[in-house]
C-alpha positions as a Markdown table, in Angstrom:
| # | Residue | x | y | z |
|---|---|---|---|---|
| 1 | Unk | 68.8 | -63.6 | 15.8 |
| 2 | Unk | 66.8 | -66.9 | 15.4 |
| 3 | Unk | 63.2 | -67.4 | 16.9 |
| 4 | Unk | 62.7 | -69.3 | 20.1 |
| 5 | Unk | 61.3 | -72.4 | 19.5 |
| 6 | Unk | 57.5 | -73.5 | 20.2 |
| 7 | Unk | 56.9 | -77.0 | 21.5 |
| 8 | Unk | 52.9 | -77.8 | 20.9 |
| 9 | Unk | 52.3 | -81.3 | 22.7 |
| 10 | Unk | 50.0 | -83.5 | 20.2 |
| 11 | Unk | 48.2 | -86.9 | 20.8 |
| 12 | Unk | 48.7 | -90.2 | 19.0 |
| 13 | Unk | 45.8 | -92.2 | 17.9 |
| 14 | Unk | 47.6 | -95.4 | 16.6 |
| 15 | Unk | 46.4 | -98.8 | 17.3 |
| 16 | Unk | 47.8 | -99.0 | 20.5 |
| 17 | Unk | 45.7 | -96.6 | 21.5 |
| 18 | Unk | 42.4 | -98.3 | 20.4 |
| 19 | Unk | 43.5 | -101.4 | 22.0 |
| 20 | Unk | 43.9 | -99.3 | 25.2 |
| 21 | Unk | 40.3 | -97.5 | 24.6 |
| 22 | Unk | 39.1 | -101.6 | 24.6 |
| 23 | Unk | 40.3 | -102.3 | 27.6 |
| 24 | Unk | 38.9 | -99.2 | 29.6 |
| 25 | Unk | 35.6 | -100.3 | 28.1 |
| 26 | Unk | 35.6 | -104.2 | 29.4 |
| 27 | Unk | 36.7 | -102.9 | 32.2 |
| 28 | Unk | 33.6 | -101.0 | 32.6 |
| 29 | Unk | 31.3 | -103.6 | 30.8 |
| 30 | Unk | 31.2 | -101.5 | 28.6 |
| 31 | Unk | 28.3 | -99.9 | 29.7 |
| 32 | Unk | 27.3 | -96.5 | 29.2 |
| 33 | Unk | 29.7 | -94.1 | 30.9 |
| 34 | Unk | 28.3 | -92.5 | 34.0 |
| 35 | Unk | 28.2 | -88.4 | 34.7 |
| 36 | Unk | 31.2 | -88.9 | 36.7 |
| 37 | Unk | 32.9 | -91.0 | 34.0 |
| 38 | Unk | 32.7 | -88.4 | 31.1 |
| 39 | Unk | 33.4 | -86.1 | 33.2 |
| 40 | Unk | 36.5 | -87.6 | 34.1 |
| 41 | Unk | 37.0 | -88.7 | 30.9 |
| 42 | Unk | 37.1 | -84.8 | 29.1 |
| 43 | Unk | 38.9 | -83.4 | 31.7 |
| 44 | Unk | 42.2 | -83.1 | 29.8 |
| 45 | Unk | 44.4 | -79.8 | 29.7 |
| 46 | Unk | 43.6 | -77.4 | 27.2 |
| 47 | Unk | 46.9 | -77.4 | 24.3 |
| 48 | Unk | 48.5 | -73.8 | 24.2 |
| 49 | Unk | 48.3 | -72.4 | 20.9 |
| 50 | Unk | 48.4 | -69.3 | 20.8 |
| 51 | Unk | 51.2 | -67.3 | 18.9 |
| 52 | Unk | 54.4 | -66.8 | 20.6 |
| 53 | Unk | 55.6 | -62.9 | 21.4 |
| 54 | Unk | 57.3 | -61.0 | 18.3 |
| 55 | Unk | 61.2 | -59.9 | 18.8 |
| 56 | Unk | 61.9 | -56.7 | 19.1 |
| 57 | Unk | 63.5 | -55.0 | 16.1 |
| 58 | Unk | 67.8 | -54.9 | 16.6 |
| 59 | Unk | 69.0 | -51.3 | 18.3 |
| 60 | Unk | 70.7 | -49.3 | 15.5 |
| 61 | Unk | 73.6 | -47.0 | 16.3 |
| 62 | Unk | 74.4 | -44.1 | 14.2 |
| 63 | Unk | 76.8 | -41.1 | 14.4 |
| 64 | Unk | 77.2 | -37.5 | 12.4 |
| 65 | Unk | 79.5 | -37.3 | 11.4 |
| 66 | Unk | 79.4 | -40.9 | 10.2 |
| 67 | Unk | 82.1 | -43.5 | 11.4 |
| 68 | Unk | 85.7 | -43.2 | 8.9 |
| 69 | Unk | 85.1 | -39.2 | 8.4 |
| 70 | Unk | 88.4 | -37.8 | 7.9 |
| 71 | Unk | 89.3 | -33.9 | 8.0 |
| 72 | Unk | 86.4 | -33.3 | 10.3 |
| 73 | Unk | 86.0 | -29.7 | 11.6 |
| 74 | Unk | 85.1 | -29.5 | 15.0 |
| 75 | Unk | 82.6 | -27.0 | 14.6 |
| 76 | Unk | 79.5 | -29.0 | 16.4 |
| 77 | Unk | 79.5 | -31.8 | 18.5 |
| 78 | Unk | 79.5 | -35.5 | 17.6 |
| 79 | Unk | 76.2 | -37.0 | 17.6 |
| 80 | Unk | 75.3 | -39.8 | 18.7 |
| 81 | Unk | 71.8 | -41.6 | 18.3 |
| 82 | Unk | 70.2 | -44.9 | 19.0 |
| 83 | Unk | 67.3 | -46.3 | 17.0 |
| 84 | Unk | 65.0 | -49.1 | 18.0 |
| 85 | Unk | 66.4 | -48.4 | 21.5 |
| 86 | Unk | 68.9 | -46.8 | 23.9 |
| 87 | Unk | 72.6 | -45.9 | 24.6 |
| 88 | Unk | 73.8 | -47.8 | 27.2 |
| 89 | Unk | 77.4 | -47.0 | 26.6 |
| 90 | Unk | 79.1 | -44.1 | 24.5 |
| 91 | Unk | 83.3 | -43.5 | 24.3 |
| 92 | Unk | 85.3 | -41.7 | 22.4 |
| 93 | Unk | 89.0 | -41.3 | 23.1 |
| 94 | Unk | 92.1 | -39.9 | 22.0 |
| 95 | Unk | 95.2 | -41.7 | 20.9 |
| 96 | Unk | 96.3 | -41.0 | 24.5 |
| 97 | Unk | 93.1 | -43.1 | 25.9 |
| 98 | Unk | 91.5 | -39.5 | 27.5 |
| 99 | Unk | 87.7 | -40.0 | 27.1 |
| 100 | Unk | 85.6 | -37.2 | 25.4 |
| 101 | Unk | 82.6 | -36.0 | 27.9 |
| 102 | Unk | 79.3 | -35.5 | 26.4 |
| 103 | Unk | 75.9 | -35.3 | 27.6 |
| 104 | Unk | 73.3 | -38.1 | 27.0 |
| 105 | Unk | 69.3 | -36.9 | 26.4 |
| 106 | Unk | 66.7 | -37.8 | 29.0 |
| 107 | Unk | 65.4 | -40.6 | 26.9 |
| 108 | Unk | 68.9 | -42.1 | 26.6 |
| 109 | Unk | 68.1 | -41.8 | 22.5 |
| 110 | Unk | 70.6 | -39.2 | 21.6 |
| 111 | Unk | 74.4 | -38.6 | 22.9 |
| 112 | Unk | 76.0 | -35.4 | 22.3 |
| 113 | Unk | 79.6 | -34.8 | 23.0 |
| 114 | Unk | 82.0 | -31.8 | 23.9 |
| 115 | Unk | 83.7 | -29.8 | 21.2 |
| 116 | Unk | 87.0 | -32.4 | 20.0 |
| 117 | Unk | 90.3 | -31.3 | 19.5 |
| 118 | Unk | 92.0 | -30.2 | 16.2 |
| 119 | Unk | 94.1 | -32.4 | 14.1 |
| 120 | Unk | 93.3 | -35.5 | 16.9 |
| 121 | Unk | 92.1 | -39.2 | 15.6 |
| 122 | Unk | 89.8 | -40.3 | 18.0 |
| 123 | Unk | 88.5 | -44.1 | 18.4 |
| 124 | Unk | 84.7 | -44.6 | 18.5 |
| 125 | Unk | 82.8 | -47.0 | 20.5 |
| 126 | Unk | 79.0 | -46.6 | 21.4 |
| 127 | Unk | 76.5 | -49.3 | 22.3 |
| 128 | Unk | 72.7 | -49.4 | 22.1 |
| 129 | Unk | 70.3 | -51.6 | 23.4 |
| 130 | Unk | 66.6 | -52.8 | 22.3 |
| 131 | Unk | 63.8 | -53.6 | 24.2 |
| 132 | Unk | 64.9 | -57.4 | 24.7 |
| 133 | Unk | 68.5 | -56.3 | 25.9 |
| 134 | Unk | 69.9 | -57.4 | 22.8 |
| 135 | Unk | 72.6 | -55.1 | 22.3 |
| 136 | Unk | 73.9 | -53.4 | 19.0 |
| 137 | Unk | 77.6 | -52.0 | 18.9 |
| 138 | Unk | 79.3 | -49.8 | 16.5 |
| 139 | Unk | 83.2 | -49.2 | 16.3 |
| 140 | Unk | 85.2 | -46.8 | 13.9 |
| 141 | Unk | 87.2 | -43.7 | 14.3 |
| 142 | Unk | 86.8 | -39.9 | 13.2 |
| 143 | Unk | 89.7 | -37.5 | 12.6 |
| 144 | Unk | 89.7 | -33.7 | 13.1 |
| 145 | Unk | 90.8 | -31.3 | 10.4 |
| 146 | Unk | 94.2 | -29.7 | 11.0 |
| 147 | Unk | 94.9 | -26.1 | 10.1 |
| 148 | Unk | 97.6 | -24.0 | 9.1 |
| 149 | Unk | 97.1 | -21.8 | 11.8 |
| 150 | Unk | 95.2 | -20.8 | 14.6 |
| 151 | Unk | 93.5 | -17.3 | 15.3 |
| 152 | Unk | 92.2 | -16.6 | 18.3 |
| 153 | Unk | 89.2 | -13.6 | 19.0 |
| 154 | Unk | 89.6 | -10.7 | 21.9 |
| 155 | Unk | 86.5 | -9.2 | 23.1 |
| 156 | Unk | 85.3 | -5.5 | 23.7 |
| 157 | Unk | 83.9 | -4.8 | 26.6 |
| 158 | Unk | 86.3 | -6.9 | 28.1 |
| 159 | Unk | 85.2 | -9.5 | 30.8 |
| 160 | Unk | 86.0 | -7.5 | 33.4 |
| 161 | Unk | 83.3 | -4.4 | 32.3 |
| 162 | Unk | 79.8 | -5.3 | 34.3 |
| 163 | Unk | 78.6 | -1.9 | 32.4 |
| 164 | Unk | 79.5 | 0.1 | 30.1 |
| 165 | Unk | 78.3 | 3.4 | 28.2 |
| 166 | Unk | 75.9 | 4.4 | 26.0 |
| 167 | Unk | 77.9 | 4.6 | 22.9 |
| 168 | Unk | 80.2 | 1.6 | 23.3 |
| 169 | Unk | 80.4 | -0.8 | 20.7 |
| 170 | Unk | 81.2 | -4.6 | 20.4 |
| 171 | Unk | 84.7 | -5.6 | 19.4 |
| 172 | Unk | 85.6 | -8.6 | 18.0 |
| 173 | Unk | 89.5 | -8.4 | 17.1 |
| 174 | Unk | 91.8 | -11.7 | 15.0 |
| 175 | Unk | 95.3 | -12.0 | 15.8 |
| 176 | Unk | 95.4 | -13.1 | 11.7 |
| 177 | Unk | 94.1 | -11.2 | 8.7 |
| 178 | Unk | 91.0 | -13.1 | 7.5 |
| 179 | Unk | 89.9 | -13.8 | 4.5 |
| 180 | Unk | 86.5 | -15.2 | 4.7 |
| 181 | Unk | 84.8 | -12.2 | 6.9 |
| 182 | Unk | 81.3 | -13.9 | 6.1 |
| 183 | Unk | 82.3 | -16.8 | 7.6 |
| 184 | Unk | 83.5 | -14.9 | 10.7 |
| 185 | Unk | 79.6 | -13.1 | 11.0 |
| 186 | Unk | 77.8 | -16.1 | 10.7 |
| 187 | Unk | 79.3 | -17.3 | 13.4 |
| 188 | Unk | 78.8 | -13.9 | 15.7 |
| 189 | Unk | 75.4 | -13.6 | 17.9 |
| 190 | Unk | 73.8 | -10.8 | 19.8 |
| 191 | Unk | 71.1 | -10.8 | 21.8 |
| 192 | Unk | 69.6 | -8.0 | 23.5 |
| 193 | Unk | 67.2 | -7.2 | 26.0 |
| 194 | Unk | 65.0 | -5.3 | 24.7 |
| 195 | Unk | 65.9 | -5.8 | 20.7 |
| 196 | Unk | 67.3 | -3.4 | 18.9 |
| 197 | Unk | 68.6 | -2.9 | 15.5 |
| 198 | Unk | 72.1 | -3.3 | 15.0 |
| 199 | Unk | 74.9 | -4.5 | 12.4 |
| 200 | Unk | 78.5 | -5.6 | 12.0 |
| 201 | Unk | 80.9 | -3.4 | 10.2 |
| 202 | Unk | 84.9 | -4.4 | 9.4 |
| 203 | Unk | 87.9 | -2.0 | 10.4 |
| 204 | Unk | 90.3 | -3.5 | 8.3 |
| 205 | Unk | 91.3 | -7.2 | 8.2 |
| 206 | Unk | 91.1 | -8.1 | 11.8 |
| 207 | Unk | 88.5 | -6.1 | 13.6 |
| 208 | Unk | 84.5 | -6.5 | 13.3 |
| 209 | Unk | 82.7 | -3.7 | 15.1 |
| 210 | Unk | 78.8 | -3.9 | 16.5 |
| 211 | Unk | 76.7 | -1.1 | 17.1 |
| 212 | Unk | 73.2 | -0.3 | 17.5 |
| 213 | Unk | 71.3 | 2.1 | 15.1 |
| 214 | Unk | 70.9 | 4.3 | 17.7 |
| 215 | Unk | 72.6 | 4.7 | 21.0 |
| 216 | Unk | 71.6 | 1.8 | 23.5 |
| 217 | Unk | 69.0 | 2.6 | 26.0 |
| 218 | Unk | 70.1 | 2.2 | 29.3 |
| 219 | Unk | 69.4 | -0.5 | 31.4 |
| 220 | Unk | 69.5 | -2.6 | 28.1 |
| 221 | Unk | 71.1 | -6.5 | 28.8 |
| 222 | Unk | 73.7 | -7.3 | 25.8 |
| 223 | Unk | 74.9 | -11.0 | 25.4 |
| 224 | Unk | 77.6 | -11.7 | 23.0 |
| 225 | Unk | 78.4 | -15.6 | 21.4 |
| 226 | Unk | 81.2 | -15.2 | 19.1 |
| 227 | Unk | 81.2 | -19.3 | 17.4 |
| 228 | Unk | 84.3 | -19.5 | 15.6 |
| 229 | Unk | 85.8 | -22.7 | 17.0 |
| 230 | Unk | 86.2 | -25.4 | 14.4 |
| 231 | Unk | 85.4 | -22.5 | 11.4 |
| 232 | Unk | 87.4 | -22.4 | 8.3 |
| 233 | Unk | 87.5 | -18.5 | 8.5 |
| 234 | Unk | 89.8 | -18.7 | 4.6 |
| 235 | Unk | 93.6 | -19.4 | 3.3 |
| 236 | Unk | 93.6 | -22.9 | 6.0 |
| 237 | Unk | 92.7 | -20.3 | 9.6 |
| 238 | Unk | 90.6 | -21.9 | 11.8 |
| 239 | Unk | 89.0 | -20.3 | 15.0 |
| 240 | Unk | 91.2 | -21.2 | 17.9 |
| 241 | Unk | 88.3 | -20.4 | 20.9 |
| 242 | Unk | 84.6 | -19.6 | 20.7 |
| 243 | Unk | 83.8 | -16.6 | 23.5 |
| 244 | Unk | 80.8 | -16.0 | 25.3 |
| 245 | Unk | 80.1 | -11.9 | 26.8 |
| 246 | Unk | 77.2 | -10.5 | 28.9 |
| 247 | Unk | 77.3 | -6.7 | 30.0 |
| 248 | Unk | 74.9 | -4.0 | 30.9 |
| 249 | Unk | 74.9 | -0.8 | 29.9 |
| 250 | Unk | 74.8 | 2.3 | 32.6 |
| 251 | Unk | 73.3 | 5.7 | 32.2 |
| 252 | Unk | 73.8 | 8.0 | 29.5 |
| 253 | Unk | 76.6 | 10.0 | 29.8 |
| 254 | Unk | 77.1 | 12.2 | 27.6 |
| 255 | Unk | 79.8 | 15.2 | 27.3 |
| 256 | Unk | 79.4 | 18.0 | 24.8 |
| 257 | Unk | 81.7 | 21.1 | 23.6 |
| 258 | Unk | 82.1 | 24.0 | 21.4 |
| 259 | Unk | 84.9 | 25.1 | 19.8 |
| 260 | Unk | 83.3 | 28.8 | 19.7 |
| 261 | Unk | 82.1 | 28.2 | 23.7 |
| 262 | Unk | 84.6 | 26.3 | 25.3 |
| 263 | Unk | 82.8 | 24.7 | 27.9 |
| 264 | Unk | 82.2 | 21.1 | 28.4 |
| 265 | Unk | 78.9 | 20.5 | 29.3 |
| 266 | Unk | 77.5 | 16.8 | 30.9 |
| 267 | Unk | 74.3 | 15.3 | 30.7 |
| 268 | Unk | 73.6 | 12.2 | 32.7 |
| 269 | Unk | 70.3 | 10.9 | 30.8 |
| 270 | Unk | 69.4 | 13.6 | 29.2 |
| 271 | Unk | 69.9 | 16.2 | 31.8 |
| 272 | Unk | 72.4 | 18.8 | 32.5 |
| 273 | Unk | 74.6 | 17.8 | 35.4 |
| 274 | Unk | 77.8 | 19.9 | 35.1 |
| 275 | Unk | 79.7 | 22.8 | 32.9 |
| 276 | Unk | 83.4 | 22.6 | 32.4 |
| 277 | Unk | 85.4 | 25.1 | 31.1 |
| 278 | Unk | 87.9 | 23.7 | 28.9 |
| 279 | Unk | 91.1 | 24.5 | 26.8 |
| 280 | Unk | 91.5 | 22.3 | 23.7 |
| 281 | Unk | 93.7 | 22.4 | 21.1 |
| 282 | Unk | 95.6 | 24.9 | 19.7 |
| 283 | Unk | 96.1 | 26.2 | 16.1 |
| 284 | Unk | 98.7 | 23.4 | 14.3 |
| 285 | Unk | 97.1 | 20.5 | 16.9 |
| 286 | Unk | 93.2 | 21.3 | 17.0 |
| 287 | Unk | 91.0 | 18.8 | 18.5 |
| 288 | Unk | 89.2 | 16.9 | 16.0 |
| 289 | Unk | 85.1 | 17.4 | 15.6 |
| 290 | Unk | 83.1 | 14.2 | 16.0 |
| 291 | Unk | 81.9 | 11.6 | 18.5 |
| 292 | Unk | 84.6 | 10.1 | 20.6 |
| 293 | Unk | 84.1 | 7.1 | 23.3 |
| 294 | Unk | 85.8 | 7.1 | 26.6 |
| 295 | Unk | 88.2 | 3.8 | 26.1 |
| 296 | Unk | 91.0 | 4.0 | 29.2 |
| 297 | Unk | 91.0 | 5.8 | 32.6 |
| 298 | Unk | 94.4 | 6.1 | 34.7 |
| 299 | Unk | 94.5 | 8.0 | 38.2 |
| 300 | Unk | 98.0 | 9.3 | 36.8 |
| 301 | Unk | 98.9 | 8.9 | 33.0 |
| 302 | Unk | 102.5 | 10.0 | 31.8 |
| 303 | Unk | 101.8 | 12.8 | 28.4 |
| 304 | Unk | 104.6 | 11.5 | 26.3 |
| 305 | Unk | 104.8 | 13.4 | 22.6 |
| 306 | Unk | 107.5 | 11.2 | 21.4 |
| 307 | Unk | 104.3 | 8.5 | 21.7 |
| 308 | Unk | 102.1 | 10.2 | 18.6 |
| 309 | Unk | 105.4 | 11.7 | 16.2 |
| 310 | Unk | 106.5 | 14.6 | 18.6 |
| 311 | Unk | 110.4 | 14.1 | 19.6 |
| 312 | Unk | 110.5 | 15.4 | 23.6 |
| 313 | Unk | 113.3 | 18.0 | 22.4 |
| 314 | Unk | 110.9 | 19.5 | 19.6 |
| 315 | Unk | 110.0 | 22.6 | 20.7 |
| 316 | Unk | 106.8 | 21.4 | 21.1 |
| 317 | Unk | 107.6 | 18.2 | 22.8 |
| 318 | Unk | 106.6 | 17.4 | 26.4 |
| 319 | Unk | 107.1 | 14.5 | 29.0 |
| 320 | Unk | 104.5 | 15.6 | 31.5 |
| 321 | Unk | 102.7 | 13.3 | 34.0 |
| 322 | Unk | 98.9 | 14.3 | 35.0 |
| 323 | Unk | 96.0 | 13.2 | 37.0 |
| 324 | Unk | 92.4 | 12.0 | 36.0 |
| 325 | Unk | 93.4 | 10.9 | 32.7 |
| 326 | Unk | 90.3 | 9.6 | 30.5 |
| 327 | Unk | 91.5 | 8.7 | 26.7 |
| 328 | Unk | 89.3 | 9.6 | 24.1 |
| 329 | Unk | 91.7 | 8.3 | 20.8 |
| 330 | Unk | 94.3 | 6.2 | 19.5 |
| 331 | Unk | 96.2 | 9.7 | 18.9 |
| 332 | Unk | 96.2 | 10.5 | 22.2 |
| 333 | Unk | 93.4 | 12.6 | 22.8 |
| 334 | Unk | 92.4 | 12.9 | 26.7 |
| 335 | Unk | 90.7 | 14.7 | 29.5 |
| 336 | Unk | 92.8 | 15.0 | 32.0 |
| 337 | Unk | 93.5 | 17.7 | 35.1 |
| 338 | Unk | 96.0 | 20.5 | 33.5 |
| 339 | Unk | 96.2 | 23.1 | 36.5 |
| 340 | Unk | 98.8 | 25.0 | 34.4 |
| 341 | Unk | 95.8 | 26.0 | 32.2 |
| 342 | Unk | 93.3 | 26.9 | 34.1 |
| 343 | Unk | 93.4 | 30.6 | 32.8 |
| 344 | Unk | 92.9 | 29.7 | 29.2 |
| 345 | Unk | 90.1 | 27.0 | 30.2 |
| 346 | Unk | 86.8 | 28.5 | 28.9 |
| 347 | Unk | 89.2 | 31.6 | 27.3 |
| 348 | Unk | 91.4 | 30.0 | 24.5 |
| 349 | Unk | 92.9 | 26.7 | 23.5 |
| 350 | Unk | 96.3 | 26.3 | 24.5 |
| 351 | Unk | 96.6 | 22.6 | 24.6 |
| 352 | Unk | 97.8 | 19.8 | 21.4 |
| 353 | Unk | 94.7 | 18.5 | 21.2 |
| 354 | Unk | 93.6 | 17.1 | 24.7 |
| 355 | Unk | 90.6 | 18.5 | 26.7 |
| 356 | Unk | 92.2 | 20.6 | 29.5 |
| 357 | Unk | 90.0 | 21.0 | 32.3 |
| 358 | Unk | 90.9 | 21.9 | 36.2 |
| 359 | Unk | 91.9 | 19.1 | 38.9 |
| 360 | Unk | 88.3 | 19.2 | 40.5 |
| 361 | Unk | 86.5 | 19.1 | 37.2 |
| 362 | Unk | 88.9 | 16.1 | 35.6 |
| 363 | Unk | 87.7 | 14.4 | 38.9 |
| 364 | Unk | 84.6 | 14.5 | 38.4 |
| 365 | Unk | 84.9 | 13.3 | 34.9 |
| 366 | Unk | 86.9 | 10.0 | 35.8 |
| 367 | Unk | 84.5 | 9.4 | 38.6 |
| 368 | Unk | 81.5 | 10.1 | 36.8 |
| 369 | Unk | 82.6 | 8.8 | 32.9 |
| 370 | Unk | 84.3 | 5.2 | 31.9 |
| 371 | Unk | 84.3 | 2.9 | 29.2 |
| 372 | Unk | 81.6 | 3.9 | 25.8 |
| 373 | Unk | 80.8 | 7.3 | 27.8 |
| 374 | Unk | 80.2 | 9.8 | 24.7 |
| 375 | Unk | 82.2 | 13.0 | 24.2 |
| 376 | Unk | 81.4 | 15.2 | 21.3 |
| 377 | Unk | 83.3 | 17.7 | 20.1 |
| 378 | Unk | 82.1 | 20.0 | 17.2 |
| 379 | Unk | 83.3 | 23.2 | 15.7 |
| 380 | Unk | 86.7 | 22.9 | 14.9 |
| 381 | Unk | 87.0 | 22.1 | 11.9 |
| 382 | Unk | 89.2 | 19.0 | 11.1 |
| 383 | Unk | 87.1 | 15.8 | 11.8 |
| 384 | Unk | 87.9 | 12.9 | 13.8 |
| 385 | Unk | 88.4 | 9.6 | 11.6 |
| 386 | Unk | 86.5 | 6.3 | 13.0 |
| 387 | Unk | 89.2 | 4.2 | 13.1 |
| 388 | Unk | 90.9 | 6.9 | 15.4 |
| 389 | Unk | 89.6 | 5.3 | 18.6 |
| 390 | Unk | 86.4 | 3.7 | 19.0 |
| 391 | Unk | 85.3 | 6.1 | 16.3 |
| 392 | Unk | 82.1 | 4.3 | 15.3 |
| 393 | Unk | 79.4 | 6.7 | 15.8 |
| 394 | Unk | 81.4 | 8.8 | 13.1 |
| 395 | Unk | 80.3 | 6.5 | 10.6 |
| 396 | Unk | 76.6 | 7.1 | 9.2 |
| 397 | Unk | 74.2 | 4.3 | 9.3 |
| 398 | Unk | 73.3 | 3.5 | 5.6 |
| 399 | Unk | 77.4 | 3.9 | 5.3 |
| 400 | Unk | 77.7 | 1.5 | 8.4 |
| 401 | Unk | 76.2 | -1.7 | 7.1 |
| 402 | Unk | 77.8 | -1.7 | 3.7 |
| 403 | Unk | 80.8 | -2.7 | 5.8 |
| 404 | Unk | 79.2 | -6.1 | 6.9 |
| 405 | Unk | 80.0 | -8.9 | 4.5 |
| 406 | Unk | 77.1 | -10.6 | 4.6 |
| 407 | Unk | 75.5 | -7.5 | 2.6 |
């Protein structure tokens, strides 16, 4: 940028100009100059000298990541800042000419865009101006990574749960095995209101359980941010979606049985609301011991043993359709209405392994009960396995968060 340039008008004082200075004086005799003469005479405009105004400094553009970056992740936005200035225009487009949105700051300093595409080269053109209006423009291009494959995370509570039970944990589940499971938990955020102490825990290969310390308190406000878009998660799987979960969680409901008593007895917060007999399993198929979580609810369900090993034609093979069905395990483990028991509820167990308890009383319990609602079982025993269901609160605490990865 070259300088503007300063004309300073000067005066000559040649001999042309004394010759001109005679004159005026025969002109005047020569005489003294009167008041009104000098004055005249010095009545000349002042010569401007003062400096002229400094340029401003040139805009500067920059980007992260920089212009020519190849095998980009997509992780976090493209950034784009202006020094010395502001944006006055930002694009970046696909090889189909589709414009990436982003948002521009309040100062016009800083441009942020939208997460980018996957294996996409994208053409990069942003301008910024400085306080003259001189304007600085930089132009390159910036290619995404591309993966081998995609996996993509399902969410427990689902989006449809407004509230769920005391006991219900967060389930983050990969449609591929993954390798790097710390990369996965960096990129998993919970926030609660109020706090409370809780940690991640792997079930295998594809399935990162949360849970509190203790059972949440009701009322409490859970949000869920699971970040793996644009992650290298191991062996060339990247994070196909990021997710983003709020629920609340209900009043404690919590069922508890005997083996030696045989009654179901329900506390909503703490207090005793209800006493079910109950009939559970029977000598061969006895109901597991331990801390199951209410995780499906059907008005009618159809008991099919074939389902969990059983052929229907074994003698102890069924294909029976009930009402108020509330699953407690992957096994298949319910409480459900069995009117055909009602004489053994509270007496003996007759069942393979479900909770038998009368039409009115399974009513209740599917009104009443739904998704993370506890049911403890104890007495029996053979003990329930944690990956048998949501099975988490079966898992002591100091044995719990050895399963993070980040430990």
């Amino acid at each position: 940028m070259t300088q503007p340039s300063v004309r300073i008008r000067r005066f000559r004082t040649g001999a042309a100009g004394l010759a001109v200075l005679c004159l005026l004086f025969v002109a005047t005799g020569c005489s003294e100059p009167s008041d009104a003469t000098a004055t005249a005479g010095t009545s000349a405009k002042a010569v401007d000298t003062s400096e002229p105004s400094p340029q401003a400094a040139p805009a500067v553009v920059s980007m992260d990541p920089p212009l020519g970056t190849s095998e980009f992740a997509p992780m976090t936005p493209v950034t784009v800042a202006a020094g010395n200035g502001t944006l006055t225009d930002v694009a970046i487009t696909d090889p189909d000419g589709t414009s990436v949105t982003g948002t521009l700051s309040p100062d016009g300093k800083v441009w942020r865009s939208d997460l980018l595409d996957y294996d996409t080269s994208y053409s990069v053109a942003a301008t910024a101006q400085n306080a003259d209006g001189v304007a600085t423009t930089a132009r390159g291009s910036i290619d995404t990574v591309a993966a081998r494959t995609y996996t993509m995370p399902y969410l427990l509570p689902s989006e449809s749960m407004d509230s769920v039970g005391v006991g219900m944990p967060i389930v983050v589940t990969f449609d591929e095995d993954i390798e790097d499971r710390a990369a996965v938990e960096r990129r998993l955020a919970v926030t609660t209101t109020p706090p409370v102490v809780g940690a991640w825990s792997w079930f295998g290969d594809r399935e990162v359980h949360y849970r509190p310390q203790e059972h949440w308190a009701p009322g409490t406000h859970v949000v869920v941010d699971v970040g793996v878009y644009g992650v290298h998660l191991g062996d060339g799987i990247y994070g196909q979606e990021n997710k983003h979960l709020e629920f609340d969680i209900h009043d404690s409901m919590v069922a508890q049985v005997d083996n030696s008593e045989l009654v179901l007895r329900v506390y909503r917060n703490g207090a005793l609301e209800r006493e079910m007999p109950t009939s559970m399993g029977k000598s061969g198929f006895a109901t597991p011991s331990g801390t199951y979580l209410v995780m499906q609810q059907d008005r009618r369900y159809t008991m099919d043993s074939s389902t969990y090993g059983t052929p229907i034609d074994d003698p102890e093979g069924y294909r029976t359709e009930v009402e108020y069905a509330s699953r407690l395990s992957y096994s298949g483990i319910f409480v459900h209405a069995a009117p055909w028991s009602v004489g053994d509820q509270g007496v003996r167990n007759v069942s393979h392994g479900c909770l038998n308890v009368s039409t009115a009383n399974a009513g209740y319990f599917y009104e009443n009960f739904g998704w993370g609602d506890i049911v403890q079982v104890t007495g029996t025993g053979v003990a329930l396995q944690a990956s048998n269901g949501l099975g988490d609160w079966n898992v002591p605490w100091e044995e719990w968060i050895l399963g993070s990865a980040l430990r």
